[in-house]
N, C-alpha and C positions, 0 to 999 in steps of 0.2 A: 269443661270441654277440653280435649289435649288439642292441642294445635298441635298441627303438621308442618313440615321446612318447605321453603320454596323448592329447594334442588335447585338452586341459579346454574350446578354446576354439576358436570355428569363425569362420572372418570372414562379414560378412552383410551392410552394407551401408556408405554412407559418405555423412555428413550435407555439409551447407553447401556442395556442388559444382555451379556454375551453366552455368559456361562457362572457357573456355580462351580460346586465340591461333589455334584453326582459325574461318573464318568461318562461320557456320550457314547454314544452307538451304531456303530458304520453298516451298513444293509445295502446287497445288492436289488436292480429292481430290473428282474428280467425282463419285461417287456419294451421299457425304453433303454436297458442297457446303461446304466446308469448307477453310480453309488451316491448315495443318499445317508447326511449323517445324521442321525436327530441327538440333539441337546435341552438336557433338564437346567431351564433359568428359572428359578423361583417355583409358582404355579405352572409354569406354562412349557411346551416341546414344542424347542425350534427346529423346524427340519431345511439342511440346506442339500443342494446339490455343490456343494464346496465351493460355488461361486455365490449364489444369491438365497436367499433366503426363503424358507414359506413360513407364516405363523401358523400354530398348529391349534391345539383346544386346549383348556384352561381345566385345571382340576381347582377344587376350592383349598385346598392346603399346599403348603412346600412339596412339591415331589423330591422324594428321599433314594429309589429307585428305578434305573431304567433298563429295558432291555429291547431287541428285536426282533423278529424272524422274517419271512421272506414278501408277507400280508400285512402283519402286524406289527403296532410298536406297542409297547407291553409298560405301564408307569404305574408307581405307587404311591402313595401318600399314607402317612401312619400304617395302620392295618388292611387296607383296602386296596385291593389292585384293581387298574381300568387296561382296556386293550382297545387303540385307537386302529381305524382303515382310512385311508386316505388323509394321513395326516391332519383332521379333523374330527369326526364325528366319534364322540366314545361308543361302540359296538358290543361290548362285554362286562362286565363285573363280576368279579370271582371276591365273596364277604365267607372270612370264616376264622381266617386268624384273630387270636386276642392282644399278639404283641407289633411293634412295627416292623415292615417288611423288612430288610436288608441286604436281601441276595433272591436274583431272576435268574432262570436259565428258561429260553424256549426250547423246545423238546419235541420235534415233529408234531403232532397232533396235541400233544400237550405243552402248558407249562409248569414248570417249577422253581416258588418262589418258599424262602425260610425267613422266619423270625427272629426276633433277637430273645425267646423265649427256647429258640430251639426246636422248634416245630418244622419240619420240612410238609409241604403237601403240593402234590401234583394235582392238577386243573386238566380236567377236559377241554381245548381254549370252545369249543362250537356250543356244547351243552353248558358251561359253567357249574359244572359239578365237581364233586372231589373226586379224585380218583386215588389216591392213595394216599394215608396221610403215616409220618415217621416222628416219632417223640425221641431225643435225645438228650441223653443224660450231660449237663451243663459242668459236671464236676468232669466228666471223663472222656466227653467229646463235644467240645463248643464250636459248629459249623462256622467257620472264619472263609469258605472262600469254597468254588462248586464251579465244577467243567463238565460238559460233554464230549469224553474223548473221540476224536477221529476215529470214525469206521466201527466205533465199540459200539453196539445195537443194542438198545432199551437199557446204557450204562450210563452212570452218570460218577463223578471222582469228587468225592467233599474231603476240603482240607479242617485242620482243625486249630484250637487256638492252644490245644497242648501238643501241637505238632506233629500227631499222626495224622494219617489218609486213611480211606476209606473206599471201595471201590461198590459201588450197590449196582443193584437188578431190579430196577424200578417195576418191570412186568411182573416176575415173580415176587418181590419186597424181600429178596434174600440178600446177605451182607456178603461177597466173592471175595474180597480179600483186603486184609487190613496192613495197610507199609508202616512201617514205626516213626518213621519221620526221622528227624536230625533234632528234637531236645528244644527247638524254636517255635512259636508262632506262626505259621503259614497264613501271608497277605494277601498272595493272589497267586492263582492256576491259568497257568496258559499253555493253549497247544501248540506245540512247533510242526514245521513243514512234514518234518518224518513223521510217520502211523508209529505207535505207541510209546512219542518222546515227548515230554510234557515238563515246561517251565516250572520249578515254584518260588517263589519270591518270599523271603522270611524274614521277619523284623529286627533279625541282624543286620542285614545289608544285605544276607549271601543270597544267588541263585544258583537252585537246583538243575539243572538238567538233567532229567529222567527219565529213565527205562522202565515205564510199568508191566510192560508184559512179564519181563526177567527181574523187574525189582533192583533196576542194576542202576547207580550214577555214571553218568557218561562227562561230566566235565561241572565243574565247581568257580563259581565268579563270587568275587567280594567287592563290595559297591560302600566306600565310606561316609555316605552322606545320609543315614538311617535307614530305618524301613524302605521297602521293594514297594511302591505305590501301583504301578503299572508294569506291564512287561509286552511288547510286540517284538514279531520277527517277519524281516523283509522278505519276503517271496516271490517266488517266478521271475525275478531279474538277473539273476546269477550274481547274487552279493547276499552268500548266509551270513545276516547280519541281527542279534538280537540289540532293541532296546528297553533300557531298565528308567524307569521314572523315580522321583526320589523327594521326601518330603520338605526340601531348600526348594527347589524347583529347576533342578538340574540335573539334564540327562546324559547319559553312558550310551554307548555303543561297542559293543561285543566284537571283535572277527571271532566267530564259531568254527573255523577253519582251523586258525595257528593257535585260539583258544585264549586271546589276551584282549585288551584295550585296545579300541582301537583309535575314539577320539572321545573329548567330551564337550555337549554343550550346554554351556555354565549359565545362570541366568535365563535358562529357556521362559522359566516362569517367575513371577515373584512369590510365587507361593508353593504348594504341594502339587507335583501332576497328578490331578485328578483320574483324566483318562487319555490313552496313547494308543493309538492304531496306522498301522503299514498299511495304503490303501496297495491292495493286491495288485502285480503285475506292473505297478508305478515305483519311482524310486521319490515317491509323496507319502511322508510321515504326518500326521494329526493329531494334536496334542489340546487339550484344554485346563483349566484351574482353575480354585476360586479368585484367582485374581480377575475375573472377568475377562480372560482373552481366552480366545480361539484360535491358533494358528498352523499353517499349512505350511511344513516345510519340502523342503528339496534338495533331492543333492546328487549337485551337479558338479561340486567343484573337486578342486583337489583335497588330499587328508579326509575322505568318505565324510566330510563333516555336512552339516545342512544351513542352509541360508532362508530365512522367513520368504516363502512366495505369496501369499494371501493371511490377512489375519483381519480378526472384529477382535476391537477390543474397547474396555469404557475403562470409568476407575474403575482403580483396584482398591480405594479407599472410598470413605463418602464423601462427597459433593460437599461443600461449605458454601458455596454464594454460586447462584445465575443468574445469570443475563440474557433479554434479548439483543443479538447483535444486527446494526443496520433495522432499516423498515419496512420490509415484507414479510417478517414475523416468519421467516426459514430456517434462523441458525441461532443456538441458545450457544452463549459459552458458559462454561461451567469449571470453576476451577475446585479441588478436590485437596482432603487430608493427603492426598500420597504425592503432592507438590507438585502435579502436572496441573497444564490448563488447557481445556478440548471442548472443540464444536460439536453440536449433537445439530444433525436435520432433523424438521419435523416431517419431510419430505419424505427420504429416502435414506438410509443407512450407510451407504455408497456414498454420499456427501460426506461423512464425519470425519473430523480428523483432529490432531493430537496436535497442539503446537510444544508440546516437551516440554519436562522439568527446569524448572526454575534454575540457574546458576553461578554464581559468582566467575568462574572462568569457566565456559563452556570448552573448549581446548583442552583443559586438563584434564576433564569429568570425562570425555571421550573415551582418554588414553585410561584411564584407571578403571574405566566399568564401573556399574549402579552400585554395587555393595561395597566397594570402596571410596566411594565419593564422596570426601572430607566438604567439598567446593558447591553441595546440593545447598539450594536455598529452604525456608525452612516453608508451609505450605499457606498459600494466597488466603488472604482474610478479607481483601475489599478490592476489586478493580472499576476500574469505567471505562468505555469502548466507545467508538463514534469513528464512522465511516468516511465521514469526509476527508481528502489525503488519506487515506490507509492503503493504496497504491504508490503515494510518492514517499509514505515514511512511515513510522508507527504509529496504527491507532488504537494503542490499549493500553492502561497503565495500570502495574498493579502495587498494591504493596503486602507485606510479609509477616507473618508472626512474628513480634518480638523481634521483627530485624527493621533497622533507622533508613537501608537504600531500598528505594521504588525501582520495578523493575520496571521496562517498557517490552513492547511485544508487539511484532508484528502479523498478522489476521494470514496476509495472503501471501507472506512467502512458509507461514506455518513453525512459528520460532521465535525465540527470543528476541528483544528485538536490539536494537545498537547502544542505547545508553543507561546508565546507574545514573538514579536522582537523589542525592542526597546533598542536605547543605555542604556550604564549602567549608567551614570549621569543623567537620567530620570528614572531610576529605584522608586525612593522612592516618585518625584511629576515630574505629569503632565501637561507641560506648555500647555497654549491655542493657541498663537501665531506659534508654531513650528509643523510641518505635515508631514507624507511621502508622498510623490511625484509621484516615481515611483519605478517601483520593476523589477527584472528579476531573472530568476530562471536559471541553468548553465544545459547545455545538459544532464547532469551525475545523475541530481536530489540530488548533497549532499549540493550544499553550494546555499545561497540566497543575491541574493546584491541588497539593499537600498538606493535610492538617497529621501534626505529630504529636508523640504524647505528655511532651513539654508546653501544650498552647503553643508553640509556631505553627504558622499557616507560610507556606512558599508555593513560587509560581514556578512553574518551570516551561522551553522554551520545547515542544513533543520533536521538532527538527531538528532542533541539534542539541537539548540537551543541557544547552547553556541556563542558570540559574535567571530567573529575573525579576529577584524583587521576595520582599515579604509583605506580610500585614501585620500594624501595628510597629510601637517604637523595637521592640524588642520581639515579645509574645504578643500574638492578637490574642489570648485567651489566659487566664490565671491559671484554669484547669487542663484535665488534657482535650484533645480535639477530641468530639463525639460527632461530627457530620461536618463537612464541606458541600457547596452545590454553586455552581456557576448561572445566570440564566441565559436565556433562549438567544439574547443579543451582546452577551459578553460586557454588560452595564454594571451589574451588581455581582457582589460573590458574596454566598452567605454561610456562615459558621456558628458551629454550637460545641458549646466548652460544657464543660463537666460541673463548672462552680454554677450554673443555670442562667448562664446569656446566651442572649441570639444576637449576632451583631452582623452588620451591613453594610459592607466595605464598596467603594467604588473601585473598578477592577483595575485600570489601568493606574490609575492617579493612586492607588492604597490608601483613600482619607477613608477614616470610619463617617460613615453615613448619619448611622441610627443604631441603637444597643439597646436592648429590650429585656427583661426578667422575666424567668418561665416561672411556674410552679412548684418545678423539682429538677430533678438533671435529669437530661436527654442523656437516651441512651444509642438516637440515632435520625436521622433527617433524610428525606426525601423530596424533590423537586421534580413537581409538574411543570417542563417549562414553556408549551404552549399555553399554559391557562395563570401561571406565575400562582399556583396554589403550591404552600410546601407545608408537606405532613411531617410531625415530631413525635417519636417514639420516646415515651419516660421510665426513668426506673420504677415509678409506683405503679408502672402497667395500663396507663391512662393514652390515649393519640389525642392531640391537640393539630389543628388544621390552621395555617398562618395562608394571609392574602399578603402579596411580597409589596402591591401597588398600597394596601392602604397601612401593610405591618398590624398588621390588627389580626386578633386570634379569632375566626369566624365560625370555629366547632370544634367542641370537646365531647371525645369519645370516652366512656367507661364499659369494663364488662370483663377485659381480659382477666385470668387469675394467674399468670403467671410471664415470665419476662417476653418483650415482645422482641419476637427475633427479624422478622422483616417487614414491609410493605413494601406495596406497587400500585397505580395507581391504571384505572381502565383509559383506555388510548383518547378518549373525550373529557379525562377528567371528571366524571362524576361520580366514578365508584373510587374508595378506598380499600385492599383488600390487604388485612394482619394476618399475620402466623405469629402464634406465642407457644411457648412452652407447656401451656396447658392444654394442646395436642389442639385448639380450635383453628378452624381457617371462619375468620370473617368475611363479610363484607358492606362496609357501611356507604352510603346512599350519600354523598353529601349537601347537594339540594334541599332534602327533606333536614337531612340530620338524622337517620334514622339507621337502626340495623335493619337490612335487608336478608340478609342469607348468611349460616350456620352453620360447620358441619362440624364435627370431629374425627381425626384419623390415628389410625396405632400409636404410630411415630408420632413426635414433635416434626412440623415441618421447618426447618432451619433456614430456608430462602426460597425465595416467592420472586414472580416476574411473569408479569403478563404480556401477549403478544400485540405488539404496534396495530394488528390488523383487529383487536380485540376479539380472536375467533378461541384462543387458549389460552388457559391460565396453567401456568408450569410451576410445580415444587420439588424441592427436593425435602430430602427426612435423616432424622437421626438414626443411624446407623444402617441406613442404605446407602445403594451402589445404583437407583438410578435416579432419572429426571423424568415426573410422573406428568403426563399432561391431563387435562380435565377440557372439555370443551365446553361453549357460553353458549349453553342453552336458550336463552334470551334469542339469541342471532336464527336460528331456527324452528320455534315454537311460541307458543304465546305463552306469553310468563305474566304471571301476576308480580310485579314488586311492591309488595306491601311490608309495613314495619312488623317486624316480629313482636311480641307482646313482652313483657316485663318477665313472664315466666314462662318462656318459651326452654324448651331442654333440646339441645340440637341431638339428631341423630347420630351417630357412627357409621363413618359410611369405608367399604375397602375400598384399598389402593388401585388403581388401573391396573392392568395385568397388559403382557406384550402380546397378546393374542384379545380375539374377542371373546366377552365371558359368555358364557350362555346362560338365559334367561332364566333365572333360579324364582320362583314363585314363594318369599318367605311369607309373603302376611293373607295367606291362601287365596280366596276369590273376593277381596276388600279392592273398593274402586281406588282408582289413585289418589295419592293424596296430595298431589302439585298439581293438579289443574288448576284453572285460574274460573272461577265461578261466574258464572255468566251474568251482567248485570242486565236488567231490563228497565228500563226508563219508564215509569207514570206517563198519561199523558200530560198530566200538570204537577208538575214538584211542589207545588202553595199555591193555595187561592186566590193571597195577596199578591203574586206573580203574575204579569201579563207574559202568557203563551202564545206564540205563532202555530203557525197549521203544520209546517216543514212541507207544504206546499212547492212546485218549482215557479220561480216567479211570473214563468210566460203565460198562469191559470189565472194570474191577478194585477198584475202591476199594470200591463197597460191597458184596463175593462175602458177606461176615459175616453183613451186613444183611439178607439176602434174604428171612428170613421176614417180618421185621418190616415191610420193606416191602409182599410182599405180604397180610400180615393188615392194614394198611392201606386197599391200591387196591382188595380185595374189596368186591363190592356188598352190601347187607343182603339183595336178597332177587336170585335168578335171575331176570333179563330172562323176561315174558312174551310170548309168538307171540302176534298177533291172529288168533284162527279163520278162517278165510276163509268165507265165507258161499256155501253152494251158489248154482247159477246160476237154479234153479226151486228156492223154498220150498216145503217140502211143509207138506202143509195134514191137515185132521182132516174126515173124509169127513161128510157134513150139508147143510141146507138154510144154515146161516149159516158163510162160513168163517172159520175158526181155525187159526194155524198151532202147527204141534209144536214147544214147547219143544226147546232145544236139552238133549243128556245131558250130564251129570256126566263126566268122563274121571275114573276113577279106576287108572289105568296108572301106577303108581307104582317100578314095577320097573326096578332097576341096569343102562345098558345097558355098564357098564362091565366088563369082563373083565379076573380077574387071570388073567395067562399063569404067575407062577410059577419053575419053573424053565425053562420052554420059552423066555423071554425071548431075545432073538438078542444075540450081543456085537455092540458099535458097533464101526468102523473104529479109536478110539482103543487102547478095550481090546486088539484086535487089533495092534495097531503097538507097544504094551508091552509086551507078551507078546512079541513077534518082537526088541525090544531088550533084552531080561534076555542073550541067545547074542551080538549084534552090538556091543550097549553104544552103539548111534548112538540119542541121542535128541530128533532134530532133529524129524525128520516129526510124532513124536504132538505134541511141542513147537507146531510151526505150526499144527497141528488146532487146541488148545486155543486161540491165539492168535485164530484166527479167529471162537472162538463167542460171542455172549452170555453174560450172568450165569445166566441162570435154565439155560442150553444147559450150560455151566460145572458148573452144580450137580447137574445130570441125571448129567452122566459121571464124575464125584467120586462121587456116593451109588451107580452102577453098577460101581464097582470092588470092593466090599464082598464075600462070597459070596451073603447074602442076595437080592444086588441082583443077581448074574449074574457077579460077579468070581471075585477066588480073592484068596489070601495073596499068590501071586508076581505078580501084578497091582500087587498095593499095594505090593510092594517096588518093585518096576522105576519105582515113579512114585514113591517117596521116594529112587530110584536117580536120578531125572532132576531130583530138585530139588537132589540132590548137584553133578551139571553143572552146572547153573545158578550156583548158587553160587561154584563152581569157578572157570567161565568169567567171574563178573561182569557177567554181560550176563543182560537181561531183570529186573533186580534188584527192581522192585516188584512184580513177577508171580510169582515166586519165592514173595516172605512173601506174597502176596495167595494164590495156589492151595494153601499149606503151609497157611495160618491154617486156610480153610474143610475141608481133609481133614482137621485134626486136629478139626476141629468136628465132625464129621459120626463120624468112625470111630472116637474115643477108647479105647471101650471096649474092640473089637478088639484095637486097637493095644496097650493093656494088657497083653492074654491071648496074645500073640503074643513070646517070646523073639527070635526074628529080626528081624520088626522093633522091639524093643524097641533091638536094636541097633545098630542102621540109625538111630532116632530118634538113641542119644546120639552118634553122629559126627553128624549134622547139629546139634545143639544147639552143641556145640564151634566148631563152623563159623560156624554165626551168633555167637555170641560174639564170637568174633576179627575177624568182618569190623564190627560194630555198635562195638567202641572205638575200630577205626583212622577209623570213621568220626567218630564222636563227639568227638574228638581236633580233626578235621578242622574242624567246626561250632564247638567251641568257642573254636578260633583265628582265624576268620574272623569270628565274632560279639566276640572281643572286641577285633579291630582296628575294627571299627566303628562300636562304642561308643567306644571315643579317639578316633577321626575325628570324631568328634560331639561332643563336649565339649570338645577340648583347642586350646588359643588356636594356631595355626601361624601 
């Protein structure tokens, strides 16, 4: 039988994703008057109104291409183009290419997208038909780049990659006229403000500005920083200004007037400009790249130059280690390959923010710009955070690839923070060979501890800075440091060396405690310090789980096959959750001991961190740009957590996408396979078990009691009627009137009737009676079950002869307390209905030989069943008592 995965864990969304390598797409929206950009991240189009954002719909592949018109946004993936309306719902599919898309143009009622096979074909967008399709010979014209020039009706302009143009007639499929080009690659086609003058950008650096009506060059720019990536020109502000994008990620700016440079800005991106557009009639330029920013400039100042007004940006590298910061599980920090370190909300995106590059002297790095910044640190391998004081000084500490000083960092003025921690014998020079390792920061936010890859362990003081103190005579470690962990009350600090010790230092005094030997070397440690559990990560790929109170190893995990790059642990301490290189996400149970949940994802996930509110669990992955969140299904569903089997194969499951995915049906009309199976309870789990009814107790426990109770609730005197008063008083006949006293009621007489022997038997008695010949005493059984006490007591004192019964009445119901018994089931209703019939009929029961001996087999009976039970109680009551007193 395959067993299926729990899904402890659902994917939902994916932080810090701004933008890609597709260029975005500005569209006006005439009815609210409004421009609208949409951007290809990944899967998914984000559409903003240049302030805020919308998430859009999710394709299952990389969108490769994007385009718009005035209804629609137009996205491809591979071969296949989708056409989205309202920035949601996919509305169209146009399937017919065999190669992938690469170039969109919408086209009034059409569109037209080409291949990298060289296929052009025009789309009907309403009907999804072909409307025209063009083959192009790859030797002698390889479509690199495609306009709709201004006012040219059913034309369209393809550049080519052997550098001629091409101008077609899409209605008729006639070729109008072919320009020879300039000898170069043409990168991109842009229209300029004037009818029939058109940009081209060419993988020399140069742009064209040309005349296609006359075939004529109107003016010649050379741009030295490679290929023409983008091209916009500012409009309707009165400043003819073209801008050129360029594959360093540094843009140019034209005056088209006097024909020269006008300014440049350098570093606009860290990488290629993607895409670049003049938002019409604003002096607001828009620019995006795969460095993951999006940003909005403006220019307002002097030298035509632009200054950033709005931008989104994550890394521009991948992620290496996060963190939740603080405990309402709102803000991840996350520091990155490209040596920044930055907040991500899980909130709102309008939260995020960059606390900047790492640097030796930030002062210098200023003056010199990013690409000459000798003074950059090199990128964060391990930090720890703690909110407490991170208002009066720094609460973050990190340290650095291959470099020996800890940086600090402060959260909320968003920057580096005031002091370099490294020992003081490295104060004057900085060896190459010697690194910090790892860091931990103490609940309190004052002091910071250092393990480095010499085996020193040092404190440091997070307010000023000051050194204080190490562990050990020399080195606390022979090996290098593989984990530091402080706990909850600043008591202990605990460390783990590479030669395979755990040792356990007292924090303030630095005596070694206690030093333990693992199995292999750790390759990393992690401290629960509400519950003082710390999990150890080894080189053989094994977790082993340390109790810090008793230092004792409590559970050892196996299963990973390849290095384990994190752990976290769930906000209760009872889940443990690995990421290893062999692309698994665990999560083991530690109560049970067990694996609980499995998945596997593309990527290796490189750091793990669950949210203090335990609502998210957050990864990050090899060779991505974001921070994936997964929400804990547990917290809103019912989950089964049961052990996976020994041969359990986990699934593959994809990454969150920053939009919602829509519900893709792979394993056709098959039920789910994480529901959690419904158990149903027997009414008896073993014969040898005594079972209760699950009865409420007010049906049995007090049958004894009942008089006592009700000579209690009785009133002192009978409730009195108010007379009702006639509707005419009568009156006392006379000249003055007087009404007639009301009479005395003196009706004092029983309207109570004793019947006697006439009395009728109830349904029980009857159903007794009918069980003495059948011996089934199920039915009067459920009768009683259903009644109240006082109901109860009526048909116990109606069993008697006085009361309407007989003798074999009373037997067949000291017969059915024998089943009962027997069977073990219903066992407080048993003594409860036995007590009150012996209460009530003793005497009888005295003067009766039969059931004299009908009582002593029941007496026998309880007997035997009240030691094995007693036996039972008093074995369980005195293991509990030693649980509770004895030192373990």
């Amino acid at each position: 039988m395959a067993w299926e995965g729990t899904g402890l864990f659902a994917a939902f969304r994916v932080l810090g994703r701004f933008s890609g390598h597709v260029p975005h797409v500005l569209r006006y929206h005439g009815r609210h008057r409004e421009f609208y950009l949409a951007v290809a991240v990944g899967r998914s189009v984000h559409t903003y109104n240049v302030s805020t954002r919308r998430p859009g719909n999710t394709l299952p592949e990389d969108i490769t291409c994007l385009a718009a018109d005035r209804m629609l946004i137009f996205a491809s993936y591979d071969n296949i183009l989708h056409a989205f309306a309202r920035n949601k719902e996919v509305v169209h599919t146009y399937e017919g290419h065999k190669a992938k898309i690469h170039l969109l143009q919408p086209f009034g009622d059409h569109v037209i997208s080409v291949d990298v096979d060289n296929v052009l074909i025009v789309w009907n967008i309403q009907s999804e038909e072909e409307y025209l399709q063009i083959d192009f010979d790859k030797a002698t014209f390889a479509v690199s780049a495609l306009l709709h020039p201004s006012t040219y009706l059913n034309k369209i302009l393809l550049g080519s990659e052997q550098g001629t143009l091409q101008l077609w007639n899409i209605r008729s499929n006639k070729l109008l006229y072919s320009f020879p080009g300039w000898g170069l690659a043409v990168t991109t086609l842009e229209q300029a403000p004037a009818v029939d003058v058109v940009a081209v950008g060419l993988v020399s650096g140069q742009i064209i500005v040309h005349n296609i009506k006359f075939d004529e060059t109107l003016m010649k720019f050379q741009q030295d920083w490679g290929p023409i990536t983008a091209i916009s020109f500012r409009t309707a502000d009165g400043h003819p200004v073209m801008a050129a994008g360029s594959p360093v990620g540094h843009i140019a700016l034209w005056d088209l007037e006097e024909k020269k440079l006008m300014c440049q800005m350098q570093d606009a991106h860290s990488t290629a400009i993607a895409g670049m557009t003049f938002v019409p009639g604003e002096p607001l330029l828009i620019t995006n790249g795969a460095d993951n920013a999006l940003r909005v400039w403006i220019f307002d100042g002097p030298g035509g130059t632009g200054r950033v007004l709005r931008s989104r940006m994550g890394h521009s590298a991948p992620p290496t280690k996060i963190r939740y910061h603080g405990q309402n599980g709102e803000q991840i920090l996350s520091a990155g390959q490209d040596g920044t370190l930055q907040s991500f909300s899980t909130v709102h995106e309008k939260f995020n923010k960059s606390l900047g590059r790492g640097s030796i002297n930030k002062k210098k790095s200023k003056k010199k710009g990013l690409k000459l910044d000798t003074m950059a640190l090199p990128p964060i391998t391990a930090f720890a955070s703690e909110v407490a004081h991170q208002s009066d000084w720094d609460g973050i500490v990190a340290c650095h690839q291959g470099y020996i000083t800890c940086t600090t960092w402060n959260y909320q003025k968003t920057s580096m923070g005031a002091h370099k921690l490294r020992p003081e014998e490295f104060s004057k020079h900085k060896p190459i060979d010697i690194y910090a390792t790892a860091v931990d920061i103490t609940s309190c936010g004052n002091f910071a501890v250092i393990g480095m890859s010499t085996g020193q362990v040092d404190v440091y003081n997070m307010q000023s800075g000051i050194h204080r103190g190490h562990y050990g005579k020399e080195t606390a470690h022979e090996g290098a440091i593989r984990g530091v962990a402080v706990d909850g009350l600043n008591q202990l600090v605990i460390t783990a060396g590479s030669e395979g010790l755990i040792k356990f230092w007292k924090f303030k005094m630095k005596d070694l405690v206690y030093s333990t030997e693992l199995s292999s070397s750790p390759s990393g440690i992690l401290l629960h310090r509400d519950s003082g559990i710390l999990g150890i990560a080894f080189d053989d790929f094994t977790i082993s789980v340390l109790d810090i109170e008793t230092r004792k190893i409590v559970r050892t995990f196996s299963g990973h096959h390849g290095r384990i790059n994190d752990m976290t642990f769930s906000p209760d301490g009872r889940w443990l959750i690995t990421s290893s290189m062999d692309c698994s996400i665990k999560t083991w149970d530690l109560p049970s001991g067990c694996l609980i949940d499995c998945f596997l994802v593309d990527s290796a996930a490189v750091s793990l961190t669950m949210s203090p509110t335990g609502d998210f669990l957050a990864s990050a992955h090899v060779d991505d740009l974001g921070i994936y969140l997964w929400s804990n299904r547990s917290l809103y569903s019912l989950m089964s957590l049961r052990p996976l089997p020994a041969d359990y194969e986990p699934s593959l499951v994809t990454l969150p996408s920053t939009c919602t995915m829509q519900d893709v049906d792979v394993s056709g009309d098959e039920e789910p396979c994480d529901e959690m199976i419904e158990y149903v309870s027997p009414e008896q789990l073993g014969e040898q078990l005594v079972t209760l009814s699950l009865l409420p107790e007010s049906r049995w426990k007090n049958l004894l009691n009942l008089d006592i109770i009700k000579k209690k609730n009785k009133p002192r005197e009978p409730p009195k009627v108010p007379k009702s008063a006639p509707f005419f008083i009568p009156t006392l006949p006379g000249l003055i009137p007087r009404y007639i006293p009301p009479e005395e009621e003196n009706d004092t007489q029983s309207k109570v009737v004793n019947l006697g022997i006439l009395a009728q038997k109830s349904d029980f008695c009857i159903h007794l009676e009918g069980a003495l010949s059948t011996n089934e005493y199920k039915v009067p059984l459920d009768l009683l079950k259903s009644l109240g006490p006082s109901n109860i007591e009526v048909e116990l004192r109606g069993l008697a002869p006085e009361g309407g019964g007989s003798m074999e009445v009373m037997l067949s119901f000291l017969r059915m307390i024998e089943m009962m018994l027997n069977k073990k089931h219903n066992f407080e209703l048993a003594q409860a209905y036995l007590a009150l019939f012996l209460k009530l009929h003793l005497k009888i029961l005295s003067s009766e030989p039969n059931l004299l001996q009908e009582l002593s087999k029941l007496s026998m009976q309880l007997e035997e069943t009240w030691v094995h039970l007693r036996g039972l109680f008093n074995q369980s009551l005195c293991v509990l008592t030693y649980m509770k007193s004895a030192l373990l």
